[in-house]
C-alpha positions in Angstrom: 0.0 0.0 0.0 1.7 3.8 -0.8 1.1 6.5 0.2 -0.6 9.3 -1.7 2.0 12.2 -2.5 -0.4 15.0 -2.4 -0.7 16.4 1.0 -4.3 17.4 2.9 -7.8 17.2 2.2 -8.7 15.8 -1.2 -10.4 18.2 -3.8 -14.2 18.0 -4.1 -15.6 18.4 -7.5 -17.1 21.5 -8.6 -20.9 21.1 -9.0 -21.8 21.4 -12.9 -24.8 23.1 -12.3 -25.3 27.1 -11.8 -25.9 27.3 -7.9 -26.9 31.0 -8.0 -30.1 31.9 -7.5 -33.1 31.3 -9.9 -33.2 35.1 -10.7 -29.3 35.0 -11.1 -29.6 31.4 -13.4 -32.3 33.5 -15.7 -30.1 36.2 -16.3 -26.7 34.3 -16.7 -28.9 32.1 -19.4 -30.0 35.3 -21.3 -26.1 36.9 -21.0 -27.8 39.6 -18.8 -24.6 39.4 -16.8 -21.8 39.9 -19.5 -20.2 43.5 -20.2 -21.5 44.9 -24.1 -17.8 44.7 -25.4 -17.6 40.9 -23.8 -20.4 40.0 -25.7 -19.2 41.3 -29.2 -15.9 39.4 -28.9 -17.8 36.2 -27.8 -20.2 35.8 -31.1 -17.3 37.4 -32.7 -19.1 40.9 -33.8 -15.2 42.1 -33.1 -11.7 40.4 -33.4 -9.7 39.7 -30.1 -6.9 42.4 -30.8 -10.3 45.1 -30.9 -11.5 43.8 -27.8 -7.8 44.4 -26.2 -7.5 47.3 -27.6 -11.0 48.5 -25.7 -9.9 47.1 -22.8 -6.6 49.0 -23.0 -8.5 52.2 -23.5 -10.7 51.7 -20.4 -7.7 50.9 -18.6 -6.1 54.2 -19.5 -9.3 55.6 -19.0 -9.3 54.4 -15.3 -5.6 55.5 -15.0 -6.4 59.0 -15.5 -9.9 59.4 -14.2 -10.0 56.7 -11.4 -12.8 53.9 -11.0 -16.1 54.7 -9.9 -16.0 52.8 -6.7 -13.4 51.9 -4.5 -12.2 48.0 -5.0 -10.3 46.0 -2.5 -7.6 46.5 -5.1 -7.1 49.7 -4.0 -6.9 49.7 -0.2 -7.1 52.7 2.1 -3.6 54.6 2.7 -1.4 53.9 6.3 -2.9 50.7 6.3 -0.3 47.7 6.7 -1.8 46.7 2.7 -1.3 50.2 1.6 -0.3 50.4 -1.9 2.6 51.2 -3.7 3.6 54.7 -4.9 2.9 55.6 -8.7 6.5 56.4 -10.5 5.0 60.2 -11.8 6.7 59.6 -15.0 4.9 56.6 -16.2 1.9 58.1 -14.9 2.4 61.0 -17.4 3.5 59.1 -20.1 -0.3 56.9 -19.6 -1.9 59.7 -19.2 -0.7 61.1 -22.4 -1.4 58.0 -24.7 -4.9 58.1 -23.5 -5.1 61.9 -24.1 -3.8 61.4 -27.6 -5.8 58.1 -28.3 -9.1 60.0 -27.7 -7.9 63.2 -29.6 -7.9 60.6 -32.7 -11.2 58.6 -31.8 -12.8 62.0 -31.7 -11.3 63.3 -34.8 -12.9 60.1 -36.5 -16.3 60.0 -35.1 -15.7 57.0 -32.9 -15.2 57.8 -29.7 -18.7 58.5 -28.7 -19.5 54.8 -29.6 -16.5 53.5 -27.9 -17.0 55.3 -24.8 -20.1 54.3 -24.4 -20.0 50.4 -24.8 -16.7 50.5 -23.1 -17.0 52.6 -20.2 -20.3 53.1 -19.7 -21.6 49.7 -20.6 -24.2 50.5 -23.3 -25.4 48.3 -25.4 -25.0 49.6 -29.4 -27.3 49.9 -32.6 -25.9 48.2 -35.6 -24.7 51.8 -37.0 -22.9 52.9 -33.4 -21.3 49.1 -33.6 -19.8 50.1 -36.7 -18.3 53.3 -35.6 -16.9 51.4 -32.5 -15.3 49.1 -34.9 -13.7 51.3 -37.1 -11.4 53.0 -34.1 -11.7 49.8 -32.3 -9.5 48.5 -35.8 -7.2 51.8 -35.8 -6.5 51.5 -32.2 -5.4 47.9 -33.0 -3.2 48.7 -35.6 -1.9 51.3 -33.2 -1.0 49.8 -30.3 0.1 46.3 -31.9 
């Protein structure tokens, strides 16, 4: 008889089925729960270097305007988890692509369709999903 090499409790199997509740399992079903840009990567309304490049714009975005809420990603100051200074420089230099990256979007026409889905969670019409497309496809050749 040996020994098992894997030390402490053994792992239970995650249960296949949703355990939210009912209301929860309804929306999840209807993709109630997903983010508008999410949703136009997954039945593939936009490529996956689009849907980084969004995300990277509403990470900038959050860089230089902050998030609406606080997260426990972002614990209070003189705490013993107090986070890390910000090197000013990089700070700038993010600041500044997002700055210049909107200055573009609005001289196309496409940042009002971007900032919507993206930041404010909106879902599009056929026309603003085109728009959004179009900078979403400049930003992506952009930023590589």
């Amino acid at each position: 008889m040996a020994f098992s090499t894997r030390r402490g409790r053994p792992k239970t199997p995650q249960p296949k089925t949703d355990r939210g509740t009912p209301e929860l399992r309804r929306q999840r079903a209807c993709g109630h729960t997903i983010e508008p840009i999410d949703l136009y990567a997954r039945k593939g309304l936009i490529t996956d270097a689009e849907h980084r490049a969004a995300l990277h714009l509403r990470w900038l975005h959050s860089l230089t305007f902050g998030t609406g809420a606080p997260t426990s990603s972002f614990p209070l100051p003189d705490t013993a988890c107090s986070p890390r200074t910000d090197d000013p420089a990089w700070r700038t230099a993010r600041e500044k692509e997002y700055h210049r990256l909107v200055e573009t979007l609005v001289a196309q026409g496409t940042y009002r369709a971007i900032r919507a889905c993206c930041m404010e969670h909106q879902h599009l019409t056929l026309e603003e999903l085109q728009w959004m497309k179009i900078g979403l496809k400049w930003m992506s050749d952009t930023l590589g």
